[in-house]
C-alpha positions in Angstrom: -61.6 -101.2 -17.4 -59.8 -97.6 -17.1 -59.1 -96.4 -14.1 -61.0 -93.2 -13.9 -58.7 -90.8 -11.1 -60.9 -88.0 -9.4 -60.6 -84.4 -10.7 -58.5 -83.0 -7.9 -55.2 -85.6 -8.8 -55.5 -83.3 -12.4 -54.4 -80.5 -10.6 -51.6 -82.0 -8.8 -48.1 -81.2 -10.3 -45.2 -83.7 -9.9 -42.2 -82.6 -8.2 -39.3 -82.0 -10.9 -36.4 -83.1 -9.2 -37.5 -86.2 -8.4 -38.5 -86.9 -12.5 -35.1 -85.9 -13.5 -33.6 -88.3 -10.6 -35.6 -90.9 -12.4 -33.5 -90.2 -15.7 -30.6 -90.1 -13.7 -30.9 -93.2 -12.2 -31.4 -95.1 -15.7 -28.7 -93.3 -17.2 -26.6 -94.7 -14.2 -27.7 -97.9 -15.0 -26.7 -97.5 -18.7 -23.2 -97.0 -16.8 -23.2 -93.6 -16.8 -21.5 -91.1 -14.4 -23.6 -88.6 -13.0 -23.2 -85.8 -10.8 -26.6 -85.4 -9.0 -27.8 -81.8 -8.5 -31.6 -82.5 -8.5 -32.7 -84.1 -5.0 -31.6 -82.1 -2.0 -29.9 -84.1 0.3 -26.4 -84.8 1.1 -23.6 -86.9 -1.0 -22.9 -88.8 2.4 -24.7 -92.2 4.0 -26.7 -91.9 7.2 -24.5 -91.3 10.3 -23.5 -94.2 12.2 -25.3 -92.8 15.5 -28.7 -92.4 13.5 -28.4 -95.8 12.1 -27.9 -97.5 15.3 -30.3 -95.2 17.1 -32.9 -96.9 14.7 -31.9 -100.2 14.9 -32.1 -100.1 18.9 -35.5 -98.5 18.9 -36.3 -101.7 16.9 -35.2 -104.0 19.1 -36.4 -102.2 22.2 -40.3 -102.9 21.0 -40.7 -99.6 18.7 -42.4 -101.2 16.4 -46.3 -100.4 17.1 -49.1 -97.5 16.5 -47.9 -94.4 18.1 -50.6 -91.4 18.9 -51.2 -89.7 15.6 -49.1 -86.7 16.8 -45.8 -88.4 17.9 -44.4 -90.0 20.4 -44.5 -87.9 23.8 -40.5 -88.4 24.0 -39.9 -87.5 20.5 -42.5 -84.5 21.1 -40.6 -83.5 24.1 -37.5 -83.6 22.6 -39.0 -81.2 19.8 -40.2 -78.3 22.0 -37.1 -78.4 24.0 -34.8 -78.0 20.9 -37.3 -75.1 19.2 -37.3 -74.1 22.8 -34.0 -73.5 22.6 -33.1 -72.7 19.1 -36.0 -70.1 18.8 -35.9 -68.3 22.2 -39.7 -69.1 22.8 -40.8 -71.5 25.3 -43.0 -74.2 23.2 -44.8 -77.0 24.9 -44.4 -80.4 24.2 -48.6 -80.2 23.0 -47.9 -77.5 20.8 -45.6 -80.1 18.5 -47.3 -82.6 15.7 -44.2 -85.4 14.2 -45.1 -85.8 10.4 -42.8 -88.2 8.1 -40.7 -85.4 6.6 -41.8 -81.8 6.1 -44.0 -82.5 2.9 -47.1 -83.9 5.1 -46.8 -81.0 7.6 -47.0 -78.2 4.7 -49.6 -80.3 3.6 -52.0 -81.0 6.2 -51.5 -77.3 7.3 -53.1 -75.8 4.2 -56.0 -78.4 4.3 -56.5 -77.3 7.7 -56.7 -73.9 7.2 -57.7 -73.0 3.5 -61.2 -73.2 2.3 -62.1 -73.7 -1.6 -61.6 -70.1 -2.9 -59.8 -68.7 -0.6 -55.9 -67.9 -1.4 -52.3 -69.0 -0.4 -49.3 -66.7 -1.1 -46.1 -68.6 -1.7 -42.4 -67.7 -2.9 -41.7 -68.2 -6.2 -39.5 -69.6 -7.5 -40.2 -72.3 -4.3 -40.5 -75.9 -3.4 -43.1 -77.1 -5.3 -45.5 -79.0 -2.9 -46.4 -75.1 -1.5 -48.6 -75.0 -5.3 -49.4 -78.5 -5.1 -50.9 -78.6 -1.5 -53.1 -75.5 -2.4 -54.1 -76.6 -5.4 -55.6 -79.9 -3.5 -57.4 -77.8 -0.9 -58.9 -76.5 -3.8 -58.0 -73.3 -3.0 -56.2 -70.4 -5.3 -52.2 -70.5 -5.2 -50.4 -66.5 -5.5 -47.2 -66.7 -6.4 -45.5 -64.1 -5.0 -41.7 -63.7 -6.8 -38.5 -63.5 -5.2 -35.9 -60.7 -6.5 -32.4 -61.3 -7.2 -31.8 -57.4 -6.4 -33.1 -58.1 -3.2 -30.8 -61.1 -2.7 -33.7 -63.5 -3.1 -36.1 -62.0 -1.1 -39.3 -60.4 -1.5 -40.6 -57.0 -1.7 -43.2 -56.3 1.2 -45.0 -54.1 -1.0 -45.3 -57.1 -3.8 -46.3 -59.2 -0.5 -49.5 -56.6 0.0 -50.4 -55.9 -3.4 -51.4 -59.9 -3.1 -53.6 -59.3 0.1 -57.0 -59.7 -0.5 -60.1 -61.1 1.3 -59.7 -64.4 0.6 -55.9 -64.1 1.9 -56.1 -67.3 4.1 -52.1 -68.3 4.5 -48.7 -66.8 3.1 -45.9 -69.2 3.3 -42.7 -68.1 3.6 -39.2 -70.1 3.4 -35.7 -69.3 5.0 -33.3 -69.5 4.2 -34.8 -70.7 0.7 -35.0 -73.6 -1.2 -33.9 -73.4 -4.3 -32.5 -70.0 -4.0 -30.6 -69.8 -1.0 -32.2 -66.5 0.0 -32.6 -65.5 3.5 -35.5 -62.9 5.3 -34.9 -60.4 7.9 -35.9 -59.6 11.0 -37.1 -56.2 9.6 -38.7 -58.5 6.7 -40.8 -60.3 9.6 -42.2 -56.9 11.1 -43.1 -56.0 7.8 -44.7 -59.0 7.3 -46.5 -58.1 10.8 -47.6 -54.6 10.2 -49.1 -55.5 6.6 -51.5 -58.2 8.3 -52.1 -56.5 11.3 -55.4 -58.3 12.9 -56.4 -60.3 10.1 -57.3 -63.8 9.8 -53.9 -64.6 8.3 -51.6 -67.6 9.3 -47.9 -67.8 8.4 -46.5 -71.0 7.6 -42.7 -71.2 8.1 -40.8 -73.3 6.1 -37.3 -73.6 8.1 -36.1 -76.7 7.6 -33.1 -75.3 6.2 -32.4 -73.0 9.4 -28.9 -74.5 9.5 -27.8 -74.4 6.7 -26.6 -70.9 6.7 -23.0 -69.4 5.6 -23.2 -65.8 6.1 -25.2 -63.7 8.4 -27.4 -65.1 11.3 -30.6 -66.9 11.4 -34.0 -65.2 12.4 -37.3 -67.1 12.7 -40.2 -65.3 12.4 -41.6 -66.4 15.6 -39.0 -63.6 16.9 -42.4 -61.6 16.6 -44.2 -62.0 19.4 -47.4 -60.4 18.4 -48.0 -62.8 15.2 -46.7 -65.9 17.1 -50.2 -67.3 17.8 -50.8 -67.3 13.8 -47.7 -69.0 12.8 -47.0 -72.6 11.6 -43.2 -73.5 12.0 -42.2 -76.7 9.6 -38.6 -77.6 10.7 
């Protein structure tokens, strides 16, 4: 018998990089060198202190159901450093653990999005900003990043997007695959143009140090949208 998949998988891109990683690997196999470019992560092995930090937490009993937002330590551990590394005091009940950044993005824009209502995303972006909309049913706006404005947006493209059914814009900095990073004067722009409304802002900063020129600034800098944003780091 066929398997029969429901309707919503049909709408659900693959990510590219990890196709083309596929073809690497085979060509590899074939005994071909190859320089991978495709999956974003470093050309190193695991540190030795993470590796034995895992192996200890393994023999120490870690090996049960947690609560389905993290371990308290762990959570802890979180607020203090976004504590510290944002300038914001967060609270240890304010943090959610997720396996990688993927399921965070994710489960945000199921929580929040309705069918028919719309997500504003960078583009060209990480691809699981289309995806995850697309599986809330919901309608994705791509909004596109200029290479005049080193990468970044224009806030009048950002309100020409705006409408009523406006439920989340994500931004990403600095940006995957682009390398582009916003400013603070960006983030006040991004405040004044949704004002009161039902807006969130999902932040997208897991790449907040990895940054060569200039200085990082979350968007959580602006106190008067802080309660509507979602920080992925």
């Amino acid at each position: 018998m066929e398997v029969k998949f429901a309707e919503r998988t049909k709408t659900m891109g693959t990510e590219g990089a990890f196709e083309v990683l596929a073809k690497a690997r085979k060509l590899e196999a074939e005994g071909r060198e190859i320089l991978h470019f495709e999956i974003g992560e470093p050309d190193f092995d695991t540190p030795r202190n993470i590796k034995d930090a895992a192996i200890n937490a393994l023999e120490n009993g870690y090996t049960h159901y947690t609560p389905s937002s993290g371990l308290m330590e762990i959570r802890k551990a979180v607020a203090e450093y976004i504590s510290k590394t944002r300038g914001f005091d967060v609270k240890p009940e304010e943090v959610i653990v997720t396996v990688g950044a993927k399921p965070a993005i994710t489960f945000s824009i199921l929580s929040l999005v309705n069918p028919g209502e719309e997500v504003i995303y960078p583009d060209p972006g990480y691809p699981i900003y289309n995806a995850a909309t697309l599986l809330a049913e919901a309608k994705p706006v791509p909004l596109p990043l200029l290479e005049e404005k080193d990468f970044r947006f224009s806030l009048d493209d950002l309100e020409k997007r705006i409408t009523d059914k406006t439920k989340v814009i994500v931004i990403n900095s600095p940006q995957n695959p682009t390398g582009g990073v916003l400013t603070r004067e960006d983030f006040e722009g991004i405040a004044d143009i949704i004002g009161d409304r039902e807006i969130y802002i999902l932040t997208d900063e897991i790449y907040s140090r990895i940054i060569y020129e200039g200085e990082f600034v979350s968007i959580t800098k602006v106190e008067r949208i802080r309660d509507r944003v979602i920080l992925v780091d």
